[in-house]
C-alpha positions in Angstrom: 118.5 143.5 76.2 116.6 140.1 74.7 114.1 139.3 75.8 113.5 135.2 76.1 109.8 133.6 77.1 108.9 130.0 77.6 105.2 128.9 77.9 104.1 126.0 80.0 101.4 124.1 79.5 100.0 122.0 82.9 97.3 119.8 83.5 95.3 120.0 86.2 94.0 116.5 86.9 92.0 117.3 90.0 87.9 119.0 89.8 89.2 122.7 90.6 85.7 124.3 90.1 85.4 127.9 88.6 82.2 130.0 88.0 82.7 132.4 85.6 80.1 134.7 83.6 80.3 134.4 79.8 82.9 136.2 77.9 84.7 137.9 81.2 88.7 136.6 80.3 91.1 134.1 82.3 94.0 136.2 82.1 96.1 137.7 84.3 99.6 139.9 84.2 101.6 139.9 87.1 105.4 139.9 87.8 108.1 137.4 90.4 110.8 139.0 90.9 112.5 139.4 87.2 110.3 137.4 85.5 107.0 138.8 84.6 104.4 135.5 84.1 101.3 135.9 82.4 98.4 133.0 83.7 95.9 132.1 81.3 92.9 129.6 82.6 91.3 126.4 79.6 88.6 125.2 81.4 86.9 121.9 80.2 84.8 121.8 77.1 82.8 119.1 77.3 81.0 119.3 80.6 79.2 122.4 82.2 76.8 123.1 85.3 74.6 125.5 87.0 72.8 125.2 90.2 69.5 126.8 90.6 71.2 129.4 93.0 73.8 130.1 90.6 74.2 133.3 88.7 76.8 131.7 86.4 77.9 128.4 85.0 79.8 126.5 86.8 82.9 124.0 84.8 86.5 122.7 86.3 89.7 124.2 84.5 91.8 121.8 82.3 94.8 123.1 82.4 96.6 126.3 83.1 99.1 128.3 80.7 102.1 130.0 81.7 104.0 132.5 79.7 107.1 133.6 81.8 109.6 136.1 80.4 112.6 137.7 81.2 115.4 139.9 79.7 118.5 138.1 79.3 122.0 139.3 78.7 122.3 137.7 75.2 120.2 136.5 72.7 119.5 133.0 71.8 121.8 131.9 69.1 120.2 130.8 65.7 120.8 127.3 64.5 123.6 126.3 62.5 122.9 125.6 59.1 124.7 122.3 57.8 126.3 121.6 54.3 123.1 119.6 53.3 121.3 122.5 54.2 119.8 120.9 57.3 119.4 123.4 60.9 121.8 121.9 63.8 120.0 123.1 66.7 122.9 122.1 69.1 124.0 125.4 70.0 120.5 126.7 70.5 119.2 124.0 72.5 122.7 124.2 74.4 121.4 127.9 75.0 117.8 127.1 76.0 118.8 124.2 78.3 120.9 126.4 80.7 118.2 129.1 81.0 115.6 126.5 81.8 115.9 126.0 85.5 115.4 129.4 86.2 112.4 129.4 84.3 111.4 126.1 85.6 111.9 127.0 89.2 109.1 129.9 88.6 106.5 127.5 86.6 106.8 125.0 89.6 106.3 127.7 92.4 103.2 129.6 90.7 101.6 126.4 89.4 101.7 124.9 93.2 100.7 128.4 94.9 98.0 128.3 92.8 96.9 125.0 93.4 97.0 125.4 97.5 95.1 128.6 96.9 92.5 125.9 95.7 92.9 123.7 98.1 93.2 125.9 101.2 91.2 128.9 100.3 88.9 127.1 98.3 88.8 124.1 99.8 89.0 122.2 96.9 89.4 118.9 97.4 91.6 115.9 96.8 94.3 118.8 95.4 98.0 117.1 95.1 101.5 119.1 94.6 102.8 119.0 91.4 106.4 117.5 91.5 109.7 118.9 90.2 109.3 116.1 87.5 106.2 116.6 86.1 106.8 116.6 82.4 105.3 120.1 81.5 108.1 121.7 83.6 110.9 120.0 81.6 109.5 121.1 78.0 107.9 124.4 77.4 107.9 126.1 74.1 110.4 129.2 74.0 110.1 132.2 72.3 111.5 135.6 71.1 110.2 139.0 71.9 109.3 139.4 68.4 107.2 136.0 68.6 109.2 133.7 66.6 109.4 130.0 68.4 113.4 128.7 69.1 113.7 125.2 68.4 115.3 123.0 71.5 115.6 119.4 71.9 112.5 117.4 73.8 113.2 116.5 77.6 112.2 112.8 78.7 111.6 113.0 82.4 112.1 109.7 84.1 109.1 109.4 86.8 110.5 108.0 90.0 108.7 104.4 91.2 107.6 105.1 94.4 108.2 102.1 96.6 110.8 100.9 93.9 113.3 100.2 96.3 111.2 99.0 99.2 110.7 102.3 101.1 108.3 102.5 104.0 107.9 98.4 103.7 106.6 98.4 100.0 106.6 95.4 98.5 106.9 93.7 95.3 103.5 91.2 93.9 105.6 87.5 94.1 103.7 84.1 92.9 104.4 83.3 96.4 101.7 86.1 97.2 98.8 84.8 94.8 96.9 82.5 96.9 96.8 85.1 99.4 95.5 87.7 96.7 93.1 85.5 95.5 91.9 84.7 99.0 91.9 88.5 99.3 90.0 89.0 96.6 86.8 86.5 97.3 86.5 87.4 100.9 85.6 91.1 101.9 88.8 92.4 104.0 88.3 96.1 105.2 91.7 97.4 106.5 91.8 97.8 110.3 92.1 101.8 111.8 95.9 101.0 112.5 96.5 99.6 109.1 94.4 102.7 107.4 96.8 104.9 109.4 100.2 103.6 108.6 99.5 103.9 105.1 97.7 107.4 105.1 101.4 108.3 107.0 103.4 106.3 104.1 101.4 108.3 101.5 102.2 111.3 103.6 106.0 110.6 103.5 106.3 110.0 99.4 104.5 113.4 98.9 107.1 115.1 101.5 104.8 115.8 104.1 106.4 115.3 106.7 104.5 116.7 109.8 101.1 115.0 108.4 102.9 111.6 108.4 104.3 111.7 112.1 100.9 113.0 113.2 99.6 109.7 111.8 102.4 107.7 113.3 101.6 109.3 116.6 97.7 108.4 116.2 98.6 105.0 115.2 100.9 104.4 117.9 98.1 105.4 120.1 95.5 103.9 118.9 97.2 100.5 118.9 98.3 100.6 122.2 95.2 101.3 123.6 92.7 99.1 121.7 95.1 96.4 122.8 95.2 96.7 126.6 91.4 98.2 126.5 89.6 96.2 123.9 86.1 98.2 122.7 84.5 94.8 123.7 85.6 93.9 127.5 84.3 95.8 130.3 87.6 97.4 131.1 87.4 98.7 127.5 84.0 100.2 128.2 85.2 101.1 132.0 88.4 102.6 129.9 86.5 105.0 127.6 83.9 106.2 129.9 86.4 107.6 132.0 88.4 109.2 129.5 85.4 110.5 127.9 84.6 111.9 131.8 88.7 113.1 132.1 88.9 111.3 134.8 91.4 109.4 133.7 94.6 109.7 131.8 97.1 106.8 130.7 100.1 107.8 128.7 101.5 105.2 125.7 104.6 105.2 127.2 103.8 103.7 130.6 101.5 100.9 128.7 104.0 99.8 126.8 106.8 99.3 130.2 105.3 98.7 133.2 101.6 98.5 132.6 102.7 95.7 129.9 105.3 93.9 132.7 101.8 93.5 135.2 99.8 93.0 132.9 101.9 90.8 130.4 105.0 90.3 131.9 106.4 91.8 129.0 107.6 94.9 128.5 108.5 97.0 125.0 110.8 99.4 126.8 113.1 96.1 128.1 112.4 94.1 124.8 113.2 96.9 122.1 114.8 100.2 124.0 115.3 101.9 120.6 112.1 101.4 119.5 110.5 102.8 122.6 112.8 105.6 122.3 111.6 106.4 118.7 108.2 106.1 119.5 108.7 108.8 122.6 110.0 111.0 120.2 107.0 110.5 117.9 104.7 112.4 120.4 107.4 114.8 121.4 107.0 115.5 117.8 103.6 115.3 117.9 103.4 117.8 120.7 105.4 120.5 118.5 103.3 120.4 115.5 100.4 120.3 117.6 101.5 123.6 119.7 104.0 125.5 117.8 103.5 123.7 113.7 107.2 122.4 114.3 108.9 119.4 112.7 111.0 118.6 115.5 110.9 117.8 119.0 113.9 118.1 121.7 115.0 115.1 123.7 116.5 113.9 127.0 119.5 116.5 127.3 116.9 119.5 125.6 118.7 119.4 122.7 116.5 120.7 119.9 116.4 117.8 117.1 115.5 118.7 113.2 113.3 115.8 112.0 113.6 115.1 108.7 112.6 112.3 105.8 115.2 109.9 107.0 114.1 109.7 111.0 110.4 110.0 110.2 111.2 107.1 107.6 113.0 104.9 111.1 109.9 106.0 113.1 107.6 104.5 110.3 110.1 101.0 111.0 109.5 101.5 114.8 105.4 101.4 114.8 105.5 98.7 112.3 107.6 96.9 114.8 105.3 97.8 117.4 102.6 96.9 115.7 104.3 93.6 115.5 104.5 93.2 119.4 101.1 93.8 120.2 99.8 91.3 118.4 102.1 88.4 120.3 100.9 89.8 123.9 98.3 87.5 125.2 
């Protein structure tokens, strides 16, 4: 049988640190199901270090190769010479194009399992997935078993705008908005801890992380709430937290925001926007299952177990915006 290989070639943007003695290779062999994938390690050339209780140098990989082959049931056709004596290389790239997600799929999953081995194992840090449409996945060089390189046609991967349709709130820079840039810009604004949270979950959501972004929806939620009806500054605030700190006291969200908010404010979230209050009761029974079991979902009043998934944690992002929104007209 033919055997086809493509090799990809994938940048590693973030620091991941190796210490290697000189001359020791950065090879390996190994095999996924009927592919066998050989990983080859560049590190950087241009930078190296060594501590003074290091043995060996110490330098940050540039990018990793893959060389992933397989046998396949018939071999790649060769291109079609033309009258002028030009090569069509329609039928071959027509060939090469129909193998490639099967290739791809395997470049994807080792490249990413080797990043979180970084990231989790090694703790290296500020580590990001790479996505399905990262350009080296769409264009790796193919070979024979003899050697030779097939000629396909080049891949142009579109890279999806994040935001570009006004997910998660994101806006668009307006001339409406440049006095408040420029006021932005001459005066120091540090982001408050609910504002820091709601994006760290909106980052969360565009990298599909699901669980990380309700868990900062959840802290957000609670945060808010409780910084509005105990403010650090006022003695209740200060009454507030010393007895929490002592667990002697424990107030849930939920009952702030009815009828701790009808005493205190005559206002009450639950009355004013039931559905919101609804999603943000799920937010913490969500919270609660990630917490407890690792579980993206949560079940609700009739026990019914609920899947969550991008398009309910996107409404929950809507609902602590909006809530957001109420706490700051209670006075």
């Amino acid at each position: 049988m033919p055997r086809l290989a493509a090799r990809f070639t994938i940048d590693i943007s973030v620091p991941c640190l190796i210490a290697w003695p000189d001359g020791l290779g950065t090879e390996w062999t190994f095999d996924i199901e009927a592919f066998n994938v050989i990983l080859r390690l560049k590190a950087v050339d241009h930078w190296r270090s060594k501590l003074s209780e290091d043995e060996d140098w110490i330098t940050a990989i540039q990018f990793i190769e893959l060389v992933i082959s397989r046998d396949e049931l018939e071999a790649c056709p060769k291109p079609i010479v033309t009258p002028d004596g030009k090569n069509d290389l329609t039928v071959q790239s027509t060939f090469l194009r129909t193998r490639l997600p099967a290739y791809q799929d395997v470049a994807t999953s080792v490249s990413n399992r080797f990043l979180r081995f970084f990231q989790y194992s090694l703790h290296t840090p500020l580590v990001r997935p790479l996505p399905d449409w990262e350009h080296s996945f769409h264009n790796p060089k193919w070979y024979r078993e003899d050697g030779m390189e097939l000629r396909g046609t080049p891949t142009f991967v579109a890279e999806p705008v994040a935001g570009l349709h006004g997910t998660l709130g994101a806006k668009r820079l307006t001339p409406s908005d440049v006095p408040s840039l420029l006021s932005f810009l001459v005066t120091s604004q540090e982001p408050s801890l609910s504002e820091s949270l709601l994006s760290d979950a909106q980052t969360a959501w565009f990298e599909g992380n699901f669980r990380r972004a309700v868990l900062e929806l959840a802290i957000c939620a609670e945060v808010m709430v409780k910084r509005k009806f105990f403010a650090q500054a006022s003695p209740a605030g200060a009454a507030f937290d010393y007895l929490e700190d002592k667990a002697k006291v424990s107030v849930r969200v939920l009952e702030l925001l009815d009828s701790v908010a009808q005493e205190a404010f005559a206002r009450s979230y639950r009355k004013e926007f039931e559905a919101n209050y609804r999603a943000i009761d799920n937010i913490f029974r969500c919270r609660n299952k990630i917490a407890h079991r690792g579980d993206l979902s949560f079940r609700d009043d009739s026990g019914k177990r609920v899947e969550v998934d991008a398009k309910l944690v996107e409404a929950w992002w809507a609902s602590v915006v909006n809530l957001k929104t109420w706490l700051s007209g209670l006075s």
